[in-house]
C-alpha positions in Angstrom: 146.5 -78.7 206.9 147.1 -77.5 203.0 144.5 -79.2 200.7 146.2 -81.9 198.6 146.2 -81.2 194.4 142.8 -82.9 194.0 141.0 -81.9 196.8 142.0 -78.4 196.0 140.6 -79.1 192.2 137.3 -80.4 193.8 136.9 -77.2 195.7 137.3 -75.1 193.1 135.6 -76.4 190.2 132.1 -75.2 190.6 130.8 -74.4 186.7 129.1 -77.6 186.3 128.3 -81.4 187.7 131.2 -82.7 189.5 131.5 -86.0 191.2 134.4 -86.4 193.6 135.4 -89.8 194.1 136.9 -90.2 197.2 138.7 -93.5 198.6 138.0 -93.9 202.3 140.5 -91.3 204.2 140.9 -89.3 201.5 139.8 -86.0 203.6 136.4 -85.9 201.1 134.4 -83.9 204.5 137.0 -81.3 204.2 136.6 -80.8 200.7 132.6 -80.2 201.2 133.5 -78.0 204.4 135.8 -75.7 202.2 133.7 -75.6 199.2 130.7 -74.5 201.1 133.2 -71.9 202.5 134.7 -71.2 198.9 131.1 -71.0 197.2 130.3 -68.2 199.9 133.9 -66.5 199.8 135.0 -66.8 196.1 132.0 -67.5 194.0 128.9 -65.0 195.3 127.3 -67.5 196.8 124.5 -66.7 199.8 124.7 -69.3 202.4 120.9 -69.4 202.2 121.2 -70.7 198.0 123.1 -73.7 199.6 122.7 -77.6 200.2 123.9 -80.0 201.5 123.0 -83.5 202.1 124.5 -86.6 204.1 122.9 -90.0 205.0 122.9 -89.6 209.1 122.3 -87.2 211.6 125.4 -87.5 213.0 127.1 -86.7 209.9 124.8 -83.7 209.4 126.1 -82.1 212.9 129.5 -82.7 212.1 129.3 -81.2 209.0 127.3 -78.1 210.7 130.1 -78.0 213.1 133.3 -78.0 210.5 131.2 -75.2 208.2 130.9 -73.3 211.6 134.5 -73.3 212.1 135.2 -72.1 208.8 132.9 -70.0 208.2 131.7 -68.5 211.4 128.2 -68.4 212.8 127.2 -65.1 210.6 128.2 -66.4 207.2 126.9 -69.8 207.9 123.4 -68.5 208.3 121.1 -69.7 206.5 122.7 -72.5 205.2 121.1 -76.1 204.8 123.1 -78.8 205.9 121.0 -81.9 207.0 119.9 -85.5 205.8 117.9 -86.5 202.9 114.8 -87.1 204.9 115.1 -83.8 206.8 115.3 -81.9 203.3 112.1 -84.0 202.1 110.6 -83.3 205.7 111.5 -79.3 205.3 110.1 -79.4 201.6 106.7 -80.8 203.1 106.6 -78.9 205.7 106.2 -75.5 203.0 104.2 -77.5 200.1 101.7 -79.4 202.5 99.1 -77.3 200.5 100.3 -78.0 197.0 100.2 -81.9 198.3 96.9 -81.8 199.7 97.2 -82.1 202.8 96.7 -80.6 206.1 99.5 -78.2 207.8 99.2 -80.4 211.0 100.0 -83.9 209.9 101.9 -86.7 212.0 104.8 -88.6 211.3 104.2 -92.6 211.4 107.5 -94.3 213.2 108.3 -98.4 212.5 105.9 -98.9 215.5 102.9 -97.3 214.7 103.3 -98.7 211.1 103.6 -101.9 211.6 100.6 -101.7 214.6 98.3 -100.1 211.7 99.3 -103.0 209.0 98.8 -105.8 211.2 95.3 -104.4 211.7 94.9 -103.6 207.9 96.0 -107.0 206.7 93.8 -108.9 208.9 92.1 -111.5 206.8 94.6 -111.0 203.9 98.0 -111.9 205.9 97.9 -114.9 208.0 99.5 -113.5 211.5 102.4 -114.3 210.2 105.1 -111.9 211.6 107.7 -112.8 208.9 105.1 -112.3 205.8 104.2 -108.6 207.8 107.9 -107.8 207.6 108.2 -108.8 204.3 105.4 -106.6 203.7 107.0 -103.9 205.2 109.9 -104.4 203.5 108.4 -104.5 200.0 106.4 -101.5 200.5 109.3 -99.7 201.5 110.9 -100.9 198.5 108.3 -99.7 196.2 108.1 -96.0 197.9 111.9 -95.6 197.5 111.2 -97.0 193.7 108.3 -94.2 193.0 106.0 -96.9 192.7 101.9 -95.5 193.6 99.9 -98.2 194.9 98.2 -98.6 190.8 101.9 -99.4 189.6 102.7 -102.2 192.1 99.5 -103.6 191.6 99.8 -103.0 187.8 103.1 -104.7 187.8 102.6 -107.5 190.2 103.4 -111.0 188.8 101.8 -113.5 191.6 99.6 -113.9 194.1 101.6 -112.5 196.6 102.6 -109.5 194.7 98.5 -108.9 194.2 98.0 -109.3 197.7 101.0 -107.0 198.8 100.1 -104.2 196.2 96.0 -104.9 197.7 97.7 -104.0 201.4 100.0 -101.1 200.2 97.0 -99.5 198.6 95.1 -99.7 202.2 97.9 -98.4 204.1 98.0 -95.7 201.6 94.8 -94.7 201.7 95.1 -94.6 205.4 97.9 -92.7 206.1 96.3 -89.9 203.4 92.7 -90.3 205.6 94.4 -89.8 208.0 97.0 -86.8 207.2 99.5 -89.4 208.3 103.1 -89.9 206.9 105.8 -92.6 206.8 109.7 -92.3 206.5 109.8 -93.5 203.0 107.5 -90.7 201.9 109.9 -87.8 203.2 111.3 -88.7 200.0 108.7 -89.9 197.9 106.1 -87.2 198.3 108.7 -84.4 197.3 109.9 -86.0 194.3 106.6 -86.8 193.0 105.7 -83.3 193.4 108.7 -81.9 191.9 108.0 -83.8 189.0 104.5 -82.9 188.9 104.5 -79.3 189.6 106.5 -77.2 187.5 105.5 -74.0 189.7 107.5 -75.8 193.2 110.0 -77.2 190.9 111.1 -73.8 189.9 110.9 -72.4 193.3 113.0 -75.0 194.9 115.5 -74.9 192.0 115.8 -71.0 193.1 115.8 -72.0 196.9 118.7 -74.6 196.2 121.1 -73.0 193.4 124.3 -75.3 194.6 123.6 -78.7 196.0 126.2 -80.4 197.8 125.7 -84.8 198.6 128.0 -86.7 200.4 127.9 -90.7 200.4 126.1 -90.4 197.4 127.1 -94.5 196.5 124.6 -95.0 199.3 121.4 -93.2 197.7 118.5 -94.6 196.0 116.1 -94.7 193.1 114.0 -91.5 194.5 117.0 -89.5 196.6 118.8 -90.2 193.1 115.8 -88.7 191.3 115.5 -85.1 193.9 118.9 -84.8 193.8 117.6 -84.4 189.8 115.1 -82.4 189.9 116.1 -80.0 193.1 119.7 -79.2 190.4 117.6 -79.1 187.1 119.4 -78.0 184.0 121.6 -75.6 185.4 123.4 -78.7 187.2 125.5 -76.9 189.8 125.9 -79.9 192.4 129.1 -81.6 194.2 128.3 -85.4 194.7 130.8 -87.0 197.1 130.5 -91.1 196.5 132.9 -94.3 196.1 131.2 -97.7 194.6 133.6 -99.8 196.5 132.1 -98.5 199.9 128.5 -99.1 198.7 126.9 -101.2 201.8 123.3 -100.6 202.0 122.4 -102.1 198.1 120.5 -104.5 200.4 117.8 -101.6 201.7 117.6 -100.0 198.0 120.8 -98.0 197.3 121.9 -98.1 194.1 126.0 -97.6 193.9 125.0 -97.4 189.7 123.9 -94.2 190.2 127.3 -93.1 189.9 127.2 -94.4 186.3 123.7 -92.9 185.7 125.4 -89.3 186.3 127.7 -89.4 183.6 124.5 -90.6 181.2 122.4 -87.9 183.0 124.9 -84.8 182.6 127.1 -85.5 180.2 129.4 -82.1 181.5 130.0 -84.3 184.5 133.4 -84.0 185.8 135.0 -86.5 187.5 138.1 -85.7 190.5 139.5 -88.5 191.9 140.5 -88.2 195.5 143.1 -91.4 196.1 145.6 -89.8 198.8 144.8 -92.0 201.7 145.3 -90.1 205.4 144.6 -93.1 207.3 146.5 -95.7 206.5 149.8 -97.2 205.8 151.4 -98.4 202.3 151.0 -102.3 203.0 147.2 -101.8 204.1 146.5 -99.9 201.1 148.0 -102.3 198.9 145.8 -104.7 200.2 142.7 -103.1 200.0 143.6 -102.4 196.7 144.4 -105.6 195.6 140.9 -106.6 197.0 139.0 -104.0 195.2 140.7 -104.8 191.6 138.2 -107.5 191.9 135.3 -105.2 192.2 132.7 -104.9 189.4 133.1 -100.3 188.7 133.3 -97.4 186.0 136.0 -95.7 187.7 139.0 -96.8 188.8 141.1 -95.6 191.3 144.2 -96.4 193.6 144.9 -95.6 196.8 147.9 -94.3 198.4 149.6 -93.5 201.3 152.4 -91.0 202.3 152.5 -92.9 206.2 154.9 -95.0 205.2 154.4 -98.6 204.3 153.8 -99.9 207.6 153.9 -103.2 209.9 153.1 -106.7 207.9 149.7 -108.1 207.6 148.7 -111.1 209.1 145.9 -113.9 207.8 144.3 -116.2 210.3 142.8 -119.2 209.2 140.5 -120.7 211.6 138.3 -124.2 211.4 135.1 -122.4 213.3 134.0 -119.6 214.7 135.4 -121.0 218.5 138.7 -121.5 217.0 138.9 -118.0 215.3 137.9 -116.6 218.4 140.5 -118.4 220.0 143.6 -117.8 217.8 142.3 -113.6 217.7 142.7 -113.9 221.5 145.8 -115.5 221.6 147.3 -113.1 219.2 146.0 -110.3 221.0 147.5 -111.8 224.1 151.0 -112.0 222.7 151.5 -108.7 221.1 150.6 -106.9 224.6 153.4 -108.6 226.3 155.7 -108.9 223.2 154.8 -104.6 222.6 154.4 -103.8 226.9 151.4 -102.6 225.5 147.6 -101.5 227.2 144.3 -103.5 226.3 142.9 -100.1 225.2 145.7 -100.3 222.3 143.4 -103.0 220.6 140.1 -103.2 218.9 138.1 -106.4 217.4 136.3 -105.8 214.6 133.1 -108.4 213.5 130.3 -108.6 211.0 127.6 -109.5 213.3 125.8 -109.3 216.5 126.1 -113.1 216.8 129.6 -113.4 216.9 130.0 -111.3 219.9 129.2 -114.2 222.4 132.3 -116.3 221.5 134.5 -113.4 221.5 133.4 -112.1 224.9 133.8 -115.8 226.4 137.2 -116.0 225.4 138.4 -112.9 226.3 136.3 -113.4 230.0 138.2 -116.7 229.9 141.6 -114.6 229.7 140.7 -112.1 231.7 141.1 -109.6 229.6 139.4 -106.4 230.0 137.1 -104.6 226.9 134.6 -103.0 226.2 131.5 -103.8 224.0 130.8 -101.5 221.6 127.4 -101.7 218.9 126.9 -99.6 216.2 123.2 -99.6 215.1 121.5 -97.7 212.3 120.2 -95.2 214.9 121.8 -96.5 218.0 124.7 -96.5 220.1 124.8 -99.5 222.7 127.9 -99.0 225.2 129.2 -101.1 228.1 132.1 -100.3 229.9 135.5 -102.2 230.3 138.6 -102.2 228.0 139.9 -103.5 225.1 137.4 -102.8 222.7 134.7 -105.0 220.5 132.9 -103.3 217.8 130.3 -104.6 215.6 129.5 -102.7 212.8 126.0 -103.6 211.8 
């Protein structure tokens, strides 16, 4: 499949800061894939001088999989393809010194950290396992802000914020006593030191001399801040984001930090990548329609060259019983309207909760599924046939 006009103008444009900004469909994993492969074929580049960063694991393997493909095992040596927190992890790994710390330290998971501030905040938190998580929370918040321990408590505006800053600064200590880090610092120790240490900087900016992000809406304060410092003045970086897809603002990313490039390097340019592969005309339309109402910088418009496609039905429902109800009998009367098979169809909800009246009336019906969850870093799977996703 030949690139479209823009993604072949993302590919190619590599003398500066570039931000491709790709509708959903619009083939943006294939314009990383065949950059890599063009910085390494057309530009000069060693695979070994190149980044790239995504938000999952899974993301990271199929990108590693597509650049093998490509390129081939040989010429894809060396090349760094892998999630923000496994760069951070890699960069700790070979500056543990110039951090101060030990070349054998641990890794805290949610578990362990929440054992240690329970026993930490004894006498400070009531056992109260909402105000813990709230702690937890807020800490986590101020890491992925590069906030030490002396500016939360510096900037704290209650009694709660003194107490939580109080607690942050014991756990901190702690986890340095103890040559112990969390998941937040993967990011946060890194950036600090790149700020802090001119010598690293300059070795990492000569480690890392094209830079590559995808879901870049998704990143936060510090990711936003190595991605910075990792590209330095010489700017050569592809960041692949769209503000209307931003979904995590609620865990610290910041979609404005597609605004803050074009303030941060002025050169930016900006491809737009609106050819939809997914979808027909009358969905698009739609989701267009819906995003015009979107607070963003850029604008864009999605199109399609499926054709326009079947019309779009709205349900109204009273309740969550009755939605569940009217889906159902929908669903019911396009398979025998269509001679369709159950495996044709797929339910799509916001939450865990809403699962239960779906799966009654479909038990009710006797109609087969299967109950699919999609968690952060999970995959839950029962079998049967039509299916039920919740995307969470």
């Amino acid at each position: 499949m030949r690139l479209n006009p823009g993604q072949q103008q993302a590919v190619e444009f590599v003398t500066g800061p570039c931000l491709v900004l790709a509708g959903a469909g619009s083939g943006k994993t294939r314009v990383i894939t065949n950059k890599i492969a063009h910085l390494i074929r057309g530009c000069g580049y060693q695979a070994r001088h190149i980044a790239a960063v995504t938000f999952t694991n899974k993301a990271a393997r199929e990108m590693k999989e597509r650049v093998g493909q490509t390129l081939g095992r040989k010429e894809a040596r060396g090349l760094m393809i892998s999630t923000f927190h496994t760069l951070g992890l890699d960069i700790i790994k070979r500056e543990y010194a110039a951090l101060g710390m030990k070349a054998n330290f641990s890794l805290f998971d949610d578990t362990d950290q929440l054992a240690l501030l329970k026993e930490l905040t004894e006498g400070l938190i009531e056992d109260d396992k909402v105000l813990l998580q709230q702690l937890i929370s807020t800490i986590s918040n101020w890491k992925n802000d590069l906030k030490t321990p002396a500016q939360a408590a510096a900037e704290a505006k209650g009694e709660r914020d003194r107490i939580f800053a109080h607690c942050y600064g014991l756990y901190d200590a702690h986890l340095k006593a103890c040559n112990v880090l969390d998941f937040d610092d993967l990011i946060l120790l890194p950036t600090l030191l790149l700020q802090r240490n001119e010598e690293v900087r300059e070795r990492w900016q000569n480690k890392i001399r094209y830079l590559l992000v995808d879901e870049y809406q998704d990143t936060n304060t510090s990711q936003y801040e190595l991605v910075k410092l990792l590209v330095g003045s010489r700017a050569r970086f592809t960041v692949v984001g769209d503000d209307d897809q931003s979904i995590y603002s609620w865990r610290g990313a910041r979609p404005q930090n597609l605004v803050l490039l074009s303030q941060d390097f002025p050169a930016l340019k900006v491809i737009k990548l609106e050819q939809n592969y997914r979808s027909s005309g009358r969905i698009l339309k739609a989701a267009n329609i819906l995003i015009a109402n979107n607070p963003h910088v850029f604008e864009k418009r999605l199109f399609s060259e499926l054709g326009y496609g079947t019309e779009l039905k709205v349900l109204s429902a009273n309740n969550e019983e009755h939605e569940a109800e009217r889906v159902t009998g929908e669903l019911i009367a396009h398979h025998f309207v269509n001679k369709t098979q159950y495996k044709d169809y797929a339910i799509l909800y916001r939450g865990n909760h809403q699962s239960r009246v779906f799966e009654k009336f479909l038990m009710q019906n006797r109609i087969p599924y299967k109950f699919l969850v999609v968690r952060r870093f999970s995959l839950v799977l029962k079998s049967r046939t039509c299916w039920l996703i919740c995307a969470c």
